[in-house]
N, C-alpha and C positions, 0 to 999 in steps of 0.2 A: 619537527614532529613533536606532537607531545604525549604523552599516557593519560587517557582523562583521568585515572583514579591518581594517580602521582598529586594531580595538579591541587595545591593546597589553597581554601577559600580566598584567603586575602591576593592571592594573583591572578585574580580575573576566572579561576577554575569553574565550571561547571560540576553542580554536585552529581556524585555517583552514588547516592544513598540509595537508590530504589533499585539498582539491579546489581551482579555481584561482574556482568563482563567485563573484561578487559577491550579497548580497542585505543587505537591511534587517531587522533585527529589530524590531520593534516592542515596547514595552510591553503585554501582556496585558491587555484589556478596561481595569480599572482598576488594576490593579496598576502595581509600581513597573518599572522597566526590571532594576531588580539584580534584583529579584524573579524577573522571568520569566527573565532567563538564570540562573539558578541554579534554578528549577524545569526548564529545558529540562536543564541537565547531567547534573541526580537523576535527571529522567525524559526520556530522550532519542524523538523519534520514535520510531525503531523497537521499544524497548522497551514504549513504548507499546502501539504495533502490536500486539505480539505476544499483549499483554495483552487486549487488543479482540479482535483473533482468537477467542481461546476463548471468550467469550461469546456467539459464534454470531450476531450478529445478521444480518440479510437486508436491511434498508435503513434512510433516513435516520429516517421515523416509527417503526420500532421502537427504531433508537439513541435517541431522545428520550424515546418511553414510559421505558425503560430508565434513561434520565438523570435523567428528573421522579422517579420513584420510587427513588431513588438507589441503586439496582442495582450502580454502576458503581465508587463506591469514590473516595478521594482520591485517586488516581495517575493518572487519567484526566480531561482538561481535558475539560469542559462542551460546550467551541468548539474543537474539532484543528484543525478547519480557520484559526482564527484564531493559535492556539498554535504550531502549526506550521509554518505559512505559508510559508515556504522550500521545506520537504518537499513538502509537500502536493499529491497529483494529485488525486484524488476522493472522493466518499462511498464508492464502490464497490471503492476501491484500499483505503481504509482500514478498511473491513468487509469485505476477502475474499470481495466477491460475484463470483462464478466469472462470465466473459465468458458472452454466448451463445452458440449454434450458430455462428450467422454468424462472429461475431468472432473464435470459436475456430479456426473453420475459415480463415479468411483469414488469419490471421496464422499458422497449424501450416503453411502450402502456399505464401503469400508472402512471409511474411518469414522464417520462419526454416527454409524451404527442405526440411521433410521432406515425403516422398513416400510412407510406407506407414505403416501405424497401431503395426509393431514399430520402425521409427526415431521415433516418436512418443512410445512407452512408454520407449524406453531414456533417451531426449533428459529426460525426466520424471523418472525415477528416477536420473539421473545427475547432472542439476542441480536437483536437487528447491527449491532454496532460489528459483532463475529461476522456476522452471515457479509455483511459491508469485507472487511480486511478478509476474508476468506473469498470475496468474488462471486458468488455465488446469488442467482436471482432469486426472488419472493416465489416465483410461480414458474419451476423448471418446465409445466405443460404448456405453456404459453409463450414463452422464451426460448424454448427449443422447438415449437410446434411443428416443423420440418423434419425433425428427427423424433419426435417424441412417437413411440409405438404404444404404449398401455406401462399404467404406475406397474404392473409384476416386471415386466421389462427392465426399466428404470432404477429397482432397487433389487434384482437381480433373483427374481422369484421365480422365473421360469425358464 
């Protein structure tokens, strides 16, 4: 095990200057400790991410069909969720599966506080990289069109 912030530059450390947490890194299934932090550096999370992104998958059995029949390519660990383990929120954060109705809807009206479907779109296309890691689509009326009743609905006006 090691503490990233412990681990001092000349020993192969990963620097912790941009955030103040604490977390463990672990050695990767069986791999060495150098190992995984020098695969984490080549291939950092989010790079990952990005990579996983475009292959579209929808959840954790298709990431796996996908993984058994090696679809996925060396740069992408087997286990993110063990590789990355610091990072790491969910299957669903890490395949880009868009929230539901519900969850879109609670969090567009309670947390981040818009009120009509054009502060919705702008809020979307203004920080498109948030509206991305928040999971959330460009155009909830069209994306949810099956459940979508009317924008006062939607951001909880009536």
């Amino acid at each position: 095990k090691l503490k990233k912030r412990q681990r001092k530059r000349g020993g192969g450390a990963l620097n912790d200057d941009d955030d103040d947490d604490d977390f463990i890194i672990k050695p990767y299934r069986n791999r060495s400790l150098a190992w995984t932090l020098k695969y984490r550096k080549v291939n950092p999370y989010e790079t990952a991410r990005k990579r996983v992104l475009g292959f579209g998958h929808r959840s954790k059995d298709d990431w796996d069909d996908a993984m058994s029949s090696g679809q996925l390519g060396q740069y992408v660990p087997n286990h993110p969720d063990e590789m990355y383990a610091p990072e790491w929120i969910s299957w669903d954060e890490w395949l880009g599966v868009m929230r539901t109705y519900d969850e879109t809807k609670h969090l567009a009206a309670n947390v981040l506080g818009l009120s009509s479907l054009d502060d919705y779109i702008l809020f979307v296309r203004s920080d498109s990289k948030r509206a991305e890691g928040l999971r959330i689509p460009v155009r909830p009326d069209l994306r949810y069109k099956n459940e979508w009743i009317d924008e006062d609905s939607f951001f909880g006006k009536s």
